[in-house]
MARBAZA-539028 format. One record per atom (N, C-alpha, C): atom name; residue in one letter; x, y, z; residue number from 1. Coordinates in pm, whole numbers, plus 50000, padded with zeros to 5 digits. Atoms other than C-alpha are relative to their C-alpha. Layout:
<rs>
R CA A X Y Z NUM
...
</rs>
This chain:
<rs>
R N X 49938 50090 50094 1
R CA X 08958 31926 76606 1
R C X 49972 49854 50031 1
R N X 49981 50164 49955 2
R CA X 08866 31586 76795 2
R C X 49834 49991 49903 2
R N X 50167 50052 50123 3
R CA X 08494 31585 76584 3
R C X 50041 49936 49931 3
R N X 49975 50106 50129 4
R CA X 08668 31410 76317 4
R C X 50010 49874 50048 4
R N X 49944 50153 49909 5
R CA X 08869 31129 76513 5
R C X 49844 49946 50059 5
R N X 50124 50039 49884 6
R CA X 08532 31128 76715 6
R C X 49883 49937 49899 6
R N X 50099 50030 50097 7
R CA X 08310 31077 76394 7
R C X 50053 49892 49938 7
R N X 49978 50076 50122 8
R CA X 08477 30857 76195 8
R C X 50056 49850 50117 8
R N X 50007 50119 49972 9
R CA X 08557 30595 76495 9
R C X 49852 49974 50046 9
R N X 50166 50070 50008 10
R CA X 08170 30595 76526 10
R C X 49934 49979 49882 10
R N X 50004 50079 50095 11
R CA X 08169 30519 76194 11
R C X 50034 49917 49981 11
R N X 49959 50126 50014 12
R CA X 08398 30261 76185 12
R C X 49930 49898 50123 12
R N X 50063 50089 49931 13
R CA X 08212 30085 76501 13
R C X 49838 49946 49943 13
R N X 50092 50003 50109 14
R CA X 07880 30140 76299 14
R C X 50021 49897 49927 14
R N X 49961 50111 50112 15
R CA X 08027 29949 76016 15
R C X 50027 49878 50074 15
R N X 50010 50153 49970 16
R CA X 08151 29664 76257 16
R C X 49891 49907 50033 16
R N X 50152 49953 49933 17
R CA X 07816 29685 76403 17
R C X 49923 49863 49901 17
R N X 50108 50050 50078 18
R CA X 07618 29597 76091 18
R C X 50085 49917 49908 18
R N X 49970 50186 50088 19
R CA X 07869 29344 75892 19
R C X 50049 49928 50122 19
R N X 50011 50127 49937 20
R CA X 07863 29144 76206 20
R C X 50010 49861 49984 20
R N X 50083 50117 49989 21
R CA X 07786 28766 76173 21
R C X 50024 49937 50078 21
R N X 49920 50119 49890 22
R CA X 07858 28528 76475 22
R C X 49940 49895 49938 22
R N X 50073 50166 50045 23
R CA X 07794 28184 76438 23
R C X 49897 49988 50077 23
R N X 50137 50027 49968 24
R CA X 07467 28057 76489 24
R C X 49974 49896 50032 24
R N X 50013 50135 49999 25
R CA X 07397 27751 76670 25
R C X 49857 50001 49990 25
R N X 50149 50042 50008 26
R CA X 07064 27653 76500 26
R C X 49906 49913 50073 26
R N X 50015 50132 49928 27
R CA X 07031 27330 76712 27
R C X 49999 50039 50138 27
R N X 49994 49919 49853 28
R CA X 07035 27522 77028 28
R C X 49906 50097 50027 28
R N X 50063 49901 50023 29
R CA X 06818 27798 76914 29
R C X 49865 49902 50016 29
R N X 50090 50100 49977 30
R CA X 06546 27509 76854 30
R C X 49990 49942 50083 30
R N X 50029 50084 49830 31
R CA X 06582 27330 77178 31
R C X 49934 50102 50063 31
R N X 50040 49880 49938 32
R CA X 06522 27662 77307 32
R C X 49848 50077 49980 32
R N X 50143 49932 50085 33
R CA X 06231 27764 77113 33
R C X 49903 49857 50057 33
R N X 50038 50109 49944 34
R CA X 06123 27388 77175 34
R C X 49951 49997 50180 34
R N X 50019 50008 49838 35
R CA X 06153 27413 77582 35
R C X 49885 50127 50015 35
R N X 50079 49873 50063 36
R CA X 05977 27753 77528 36
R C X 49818 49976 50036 36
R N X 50136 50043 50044 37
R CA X 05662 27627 77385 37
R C X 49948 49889 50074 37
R N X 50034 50073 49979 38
R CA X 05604 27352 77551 38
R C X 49973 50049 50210 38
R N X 50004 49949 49869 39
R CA X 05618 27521 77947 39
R C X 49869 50128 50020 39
R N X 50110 49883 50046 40
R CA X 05391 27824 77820 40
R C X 49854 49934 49936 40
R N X 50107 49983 50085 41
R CA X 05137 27624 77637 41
R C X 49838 50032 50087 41
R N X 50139 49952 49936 42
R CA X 04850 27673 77904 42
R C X 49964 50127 49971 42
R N X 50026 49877 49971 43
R CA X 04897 28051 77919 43
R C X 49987 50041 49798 43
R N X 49968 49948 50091 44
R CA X 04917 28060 77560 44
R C X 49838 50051 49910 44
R N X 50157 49938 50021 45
R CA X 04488 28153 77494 45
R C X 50015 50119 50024 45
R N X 50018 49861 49955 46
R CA X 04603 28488 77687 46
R C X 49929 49987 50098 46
R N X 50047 49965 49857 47
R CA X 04505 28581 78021 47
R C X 49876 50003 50006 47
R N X 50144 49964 50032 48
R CA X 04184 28566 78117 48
R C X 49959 50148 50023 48
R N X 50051 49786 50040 49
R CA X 03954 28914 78023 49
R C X 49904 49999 50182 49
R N X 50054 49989 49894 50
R CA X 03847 29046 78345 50
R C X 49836 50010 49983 50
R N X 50173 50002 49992 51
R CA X 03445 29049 78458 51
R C X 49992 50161 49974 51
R N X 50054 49907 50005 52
R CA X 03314 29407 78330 52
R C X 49878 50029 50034 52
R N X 50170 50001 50008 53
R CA X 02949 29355 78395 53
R C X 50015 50132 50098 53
R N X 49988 49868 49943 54
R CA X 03011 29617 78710 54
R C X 49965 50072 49952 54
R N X 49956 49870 50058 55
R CA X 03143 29898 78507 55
R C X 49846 50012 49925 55
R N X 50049 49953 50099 56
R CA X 02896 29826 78256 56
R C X 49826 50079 50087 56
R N X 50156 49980 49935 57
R CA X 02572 29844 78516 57
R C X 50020 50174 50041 57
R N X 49961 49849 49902 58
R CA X 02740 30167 78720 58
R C X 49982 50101 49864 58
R N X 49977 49869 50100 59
R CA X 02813 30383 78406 59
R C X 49903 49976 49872 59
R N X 50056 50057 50120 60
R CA X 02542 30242 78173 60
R C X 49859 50117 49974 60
R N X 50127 49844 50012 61
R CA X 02261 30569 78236 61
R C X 50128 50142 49975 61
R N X 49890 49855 50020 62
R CA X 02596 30820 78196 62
R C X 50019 50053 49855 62
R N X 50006 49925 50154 63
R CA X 02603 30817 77818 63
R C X 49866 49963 49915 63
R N X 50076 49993 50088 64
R CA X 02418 30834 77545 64
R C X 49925 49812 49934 64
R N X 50014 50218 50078 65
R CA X 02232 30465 77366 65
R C X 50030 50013 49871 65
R N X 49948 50084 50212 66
R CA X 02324 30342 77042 66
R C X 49843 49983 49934 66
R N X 50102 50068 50068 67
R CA X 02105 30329 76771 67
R C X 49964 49885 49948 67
R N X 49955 50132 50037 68
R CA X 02045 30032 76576 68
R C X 50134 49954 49867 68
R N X 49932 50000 50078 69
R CA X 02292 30134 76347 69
R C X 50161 50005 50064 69
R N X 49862 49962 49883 70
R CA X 02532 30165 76625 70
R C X 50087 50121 49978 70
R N X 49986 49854 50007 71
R CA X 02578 30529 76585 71
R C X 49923 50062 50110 71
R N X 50096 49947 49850 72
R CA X 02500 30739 76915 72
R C X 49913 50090 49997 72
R N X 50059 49939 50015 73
R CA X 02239 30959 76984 73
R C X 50041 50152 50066 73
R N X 49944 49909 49910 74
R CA X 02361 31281 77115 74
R C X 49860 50150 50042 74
R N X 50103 49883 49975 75
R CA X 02104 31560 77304 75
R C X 49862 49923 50114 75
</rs>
């Protein structure tokens, strides 16, 4: 008999859930976003791509070549 009680106050938390609204300090949110951007902007190109040349020399007789259509040759 507790499924009901048990369902329907996870419904009613549900419902508080999603009509929420707190207040929003916009002016805070922007400082924030502001400090943000401005501490990150070096890293912000993305990491540098590591050197592959290695891989590519070691494993470069293991498969198949590309045609010029860049479709492989298989056999």
């Amino acid at each position: 008999m507790g499924r009901g009680r048990q369902k329907a106050k996870a419904t009613k938390q549900a419902r508080d859930i999603k009509y929420f609204s707190p207040a929003t300090d916009y002016s805070a949110l922007q400082r924030e976003l502001d400090a943000k951007g401005h501490s990150s902007s070096s890293y912000a190109e993305g990491p540098p791509e590591p050197d592959y040349s290695d891989y590519a020399d070691k494993y470069a007789d293991t498969y198949a070549e590309e045609d010029e259509d860049g479709t492989r040759r298989i056999g």
